[in-house]
N, C-alpha and C positions, 0 to 999 in steps of 0.2 A: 352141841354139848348139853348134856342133863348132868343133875346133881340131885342127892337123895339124903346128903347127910350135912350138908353147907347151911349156917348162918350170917346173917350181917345182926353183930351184937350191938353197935354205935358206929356213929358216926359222930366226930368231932370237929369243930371248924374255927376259925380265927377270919375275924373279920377287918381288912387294914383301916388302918383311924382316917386317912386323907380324904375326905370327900372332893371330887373332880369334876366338875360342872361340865357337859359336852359346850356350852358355851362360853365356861373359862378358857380351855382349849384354843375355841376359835376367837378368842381376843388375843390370843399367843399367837395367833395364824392372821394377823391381820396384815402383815407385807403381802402373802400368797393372797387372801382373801383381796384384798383394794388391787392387785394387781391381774385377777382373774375377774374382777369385779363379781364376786362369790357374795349372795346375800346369807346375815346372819340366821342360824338356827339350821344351817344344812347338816351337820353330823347328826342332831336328834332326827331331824323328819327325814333321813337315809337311814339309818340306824334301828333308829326307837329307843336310844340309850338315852337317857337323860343325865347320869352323871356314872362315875366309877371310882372304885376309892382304891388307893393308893397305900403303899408302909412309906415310913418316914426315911427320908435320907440315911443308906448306909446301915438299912434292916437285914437281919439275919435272915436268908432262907431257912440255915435251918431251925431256929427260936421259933418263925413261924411252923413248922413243920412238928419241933417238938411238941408246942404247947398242945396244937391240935391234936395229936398225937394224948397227951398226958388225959386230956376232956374224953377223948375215948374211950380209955383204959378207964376210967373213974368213972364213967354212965355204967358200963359192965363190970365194975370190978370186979375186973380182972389185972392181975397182978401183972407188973414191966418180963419180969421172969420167967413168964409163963409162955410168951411170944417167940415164937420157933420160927418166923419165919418175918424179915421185916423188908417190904420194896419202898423205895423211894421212886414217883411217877413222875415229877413234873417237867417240864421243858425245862425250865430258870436250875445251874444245878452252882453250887458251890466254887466248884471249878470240873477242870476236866477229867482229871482223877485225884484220890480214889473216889468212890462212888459217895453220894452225898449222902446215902442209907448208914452209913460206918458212923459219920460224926452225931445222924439220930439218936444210932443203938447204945451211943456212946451215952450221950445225956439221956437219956432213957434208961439205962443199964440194962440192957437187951442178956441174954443169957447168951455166953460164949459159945455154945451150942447150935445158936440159931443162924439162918442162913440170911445173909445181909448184902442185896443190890441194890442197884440201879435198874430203872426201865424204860425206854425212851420211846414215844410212840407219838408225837406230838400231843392233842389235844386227849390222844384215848387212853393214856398212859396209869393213870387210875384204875379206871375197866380192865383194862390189860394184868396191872397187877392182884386186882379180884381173881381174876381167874386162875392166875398163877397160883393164885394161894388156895382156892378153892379148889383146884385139881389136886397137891398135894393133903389137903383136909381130905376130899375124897377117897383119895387110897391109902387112906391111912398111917400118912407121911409126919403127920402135926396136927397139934388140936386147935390151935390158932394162932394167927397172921396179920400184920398190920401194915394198911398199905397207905404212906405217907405222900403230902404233894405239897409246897410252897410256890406260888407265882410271880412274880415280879413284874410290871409294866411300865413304871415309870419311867425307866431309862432309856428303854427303846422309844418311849413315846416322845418322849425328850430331846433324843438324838431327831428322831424322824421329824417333829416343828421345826426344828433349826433347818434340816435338811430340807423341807419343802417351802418355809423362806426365804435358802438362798436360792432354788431351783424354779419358784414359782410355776411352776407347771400343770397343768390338767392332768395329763397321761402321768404322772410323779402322781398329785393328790387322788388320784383313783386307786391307783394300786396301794397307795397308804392309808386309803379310809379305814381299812381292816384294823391295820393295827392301832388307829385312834379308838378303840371301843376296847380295847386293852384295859383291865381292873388287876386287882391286886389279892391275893387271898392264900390261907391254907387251909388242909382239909384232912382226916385219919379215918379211916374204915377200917373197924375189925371185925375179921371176920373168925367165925369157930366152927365146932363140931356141934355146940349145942350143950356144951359139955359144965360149965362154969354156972348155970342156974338160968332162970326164966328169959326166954326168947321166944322172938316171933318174927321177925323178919327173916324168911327163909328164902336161899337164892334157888333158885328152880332150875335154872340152863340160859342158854343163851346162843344166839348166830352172829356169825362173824363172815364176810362177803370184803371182796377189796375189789379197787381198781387204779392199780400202780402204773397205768397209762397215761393217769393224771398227774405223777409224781411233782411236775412243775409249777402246778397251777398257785400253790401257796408256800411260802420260803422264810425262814427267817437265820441269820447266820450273819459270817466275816464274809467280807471281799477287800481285797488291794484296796488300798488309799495312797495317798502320799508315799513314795519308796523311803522306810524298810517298814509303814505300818499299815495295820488294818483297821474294819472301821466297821460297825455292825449295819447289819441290813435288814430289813421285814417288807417285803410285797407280796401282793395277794390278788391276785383278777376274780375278783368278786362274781362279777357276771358268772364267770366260766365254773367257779367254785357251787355257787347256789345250782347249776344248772346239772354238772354230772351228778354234784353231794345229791340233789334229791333223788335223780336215775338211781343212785348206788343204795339209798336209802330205802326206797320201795323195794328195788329188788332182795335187800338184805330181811325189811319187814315181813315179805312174804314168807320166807326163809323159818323165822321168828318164830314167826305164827303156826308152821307144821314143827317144828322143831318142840316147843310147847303143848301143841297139838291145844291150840284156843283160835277160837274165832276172834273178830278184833270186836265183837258185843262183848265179849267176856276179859278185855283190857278194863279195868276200870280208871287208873290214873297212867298217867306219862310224864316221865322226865327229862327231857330234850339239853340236850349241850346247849349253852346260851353263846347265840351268835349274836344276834338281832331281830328286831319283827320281821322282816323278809324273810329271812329263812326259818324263821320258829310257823310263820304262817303259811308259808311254800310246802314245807315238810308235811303238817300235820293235814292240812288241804288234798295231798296228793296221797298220804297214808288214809284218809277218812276216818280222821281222830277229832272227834268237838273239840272246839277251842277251851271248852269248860272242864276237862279233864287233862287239863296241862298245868302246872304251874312255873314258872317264870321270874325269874332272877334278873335279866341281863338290864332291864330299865334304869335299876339304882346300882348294881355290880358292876357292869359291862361285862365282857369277854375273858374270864379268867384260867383260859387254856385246862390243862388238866384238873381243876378246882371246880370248875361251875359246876358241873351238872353234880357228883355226889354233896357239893355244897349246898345247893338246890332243895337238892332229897332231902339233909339234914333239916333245912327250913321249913322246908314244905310239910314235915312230920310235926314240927313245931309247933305251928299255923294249923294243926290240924286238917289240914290239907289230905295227906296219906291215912288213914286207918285203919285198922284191925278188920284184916281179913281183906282188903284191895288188893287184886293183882295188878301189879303194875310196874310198867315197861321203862327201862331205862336207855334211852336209843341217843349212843352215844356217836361221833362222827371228828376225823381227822382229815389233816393233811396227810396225803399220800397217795390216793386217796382209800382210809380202812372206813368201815364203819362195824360197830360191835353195839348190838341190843342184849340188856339181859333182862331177864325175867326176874322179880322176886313178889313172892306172896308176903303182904305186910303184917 
């Protein structure tokens, strides 16, 4: 996919208040930890998270999803009315219908006109909605689009402590270290035509490669509990995940890289979905990306599903990290297994 007329005008983001120690955690994990005989500080030195923060008991997805959402609109003012086109990305959704985009556009006052989903993609569901909106920007569908995400972790991670000190297990605590790097966050991309005044982050195109053979490798959902209820679930075989995600990854990067038609001397920054240092240093290792052109969220964030990585971006701009005139890759990666890189010149 190329694009010739696509901007990213802001990015907005909301940052949850709870700071989450990886070793608060594991003082909540001290039945499984004294019974595996598990020494303290194993989430961070597996991980590389040092802590994740959290919304408070009983937080709105979509408050978070608004406000982010409003910090957008207000970096480009550009007006609520003006948005033709609004997706909500993130995994955590309101309920299961209607789409959790509706009660946005609502607090938002979306123009009745505008077209208002859902998009569900796991981790890539942001990306996914860029381009939706980006392909309609392109042919001249709408002049601009805002693509919203809220995440939620607490409660799955919550459920999961209890569950792995009634279960105390090895093969239980392996396939749930994933979801202990779980953070909390929202995030707003708008994107336009260029059209509403001074811009410069322009999205260029992007490659997109799957491999739905791995559909099982990472899960999060209901199953049967107790008869007539259910009971949430999140496993993740981490090994098998770092190990295709990067196979899928290179081969997607390649892709990327003719599609753009750039050498990878000519990437100058990267923004990587925040997994963990394992996979943040697997990927850019096997890509042939310096580690000095990446910047990195997940230490103090943790894992915020479809929030990190354009949350990431928004910081990393901040930090002066991204600057005018950096081309620079956003190499995004889900369960499923999809993975989607986009291009944008900053």
């Amino acid at each position: 996919m190329k694009y010739t007329r696509v901007f990213v005008d802001a990015i907005g983001y909301e940052l949850a208040p709870v700071v989450v120690a990886s070793a608060e955690l594991e003082d909540r994990l001290g039945p499984l930890y004294q019974a595996l005989r598990l020494q303290p500080g194993q989430l961070e030195a597996l991980t590389g998270i040092v802590e994740r923060r959290w919304w408070e008991e009983g937080h709105s997805l979509t408050a978070g999803a608004t406000a982010a959402a409003r910090k957008a609109l207000a970096a480009a003012a550009v007006p609520a009315g003006a948005v033709e086109v609004l997706i909500y990305g993130a995994v955590c959704r309101e309920q299961f219908e209607p789409a959790t985009a509706c009660h946005v556009a609502a607090g938002l006052g979306i123009s009745s006109a505008a077209a208002v989903h859902d998009v569900s993609n796991a981790c890539l569901g942001v990306l996914n909605g860029m381009v939706d909106v980006a392909n309609r920007i392109e042919l001249g569908q709408c002049r601009a689009g805002l693509v919203v995400a809220c995440e939620t972790a607490r409660e799955i991670v919550e459920q999961t402590i209890e569950r792995l000190n009634d279960e105390r297990s090895m093969e239980r605590f392996r396939s749930s270290l994933a979801t202990l790097t779980g953070g909390s966050g929202a995030v707003a991309v708008l994107l336009t035509d260029g059209s509403f005044g001074s811009t410069r982050r322009r999205l260029l195109g992007g490659a997109v490669q799957t491999a739905p053979e791995h559909f099982g490798l990472c899960r999060w959902g209901l199953e049967p509990s107790a008869p007539p209820l259910v009971r949430p679930f999140a496993s993740t075989d981490s090994a098998a995940v770092l190990k295709h995600g990067v196979a899928l990854g290179e081969q997607t990067w390649q892709v990327f890289l003719r599609t753009l038609g750039w050498t990878i001397e000519q990437v100058d920054k990267v923004v990587c979905h925040q997994v963990g240092g394992p996979h943040r240093d697997a990927i850019l290792q096997t890509l042939g990306i310096p580690l000095e052109k990446d910047f990195s969220s997940f230490e103090h964030l943790g894992n915020i599903g479809t929030v990190s990585l354009p949350l990431t971006a928004g910081i990393a701009e901040e930090r002066e990290f991204l600057a005018a005139g950096d081309r620079v890759g956003f190499l995004g990666i889900g369960s499923g297994l999809n993975c989607l890189m986009l291009g944008l010149e900053w």
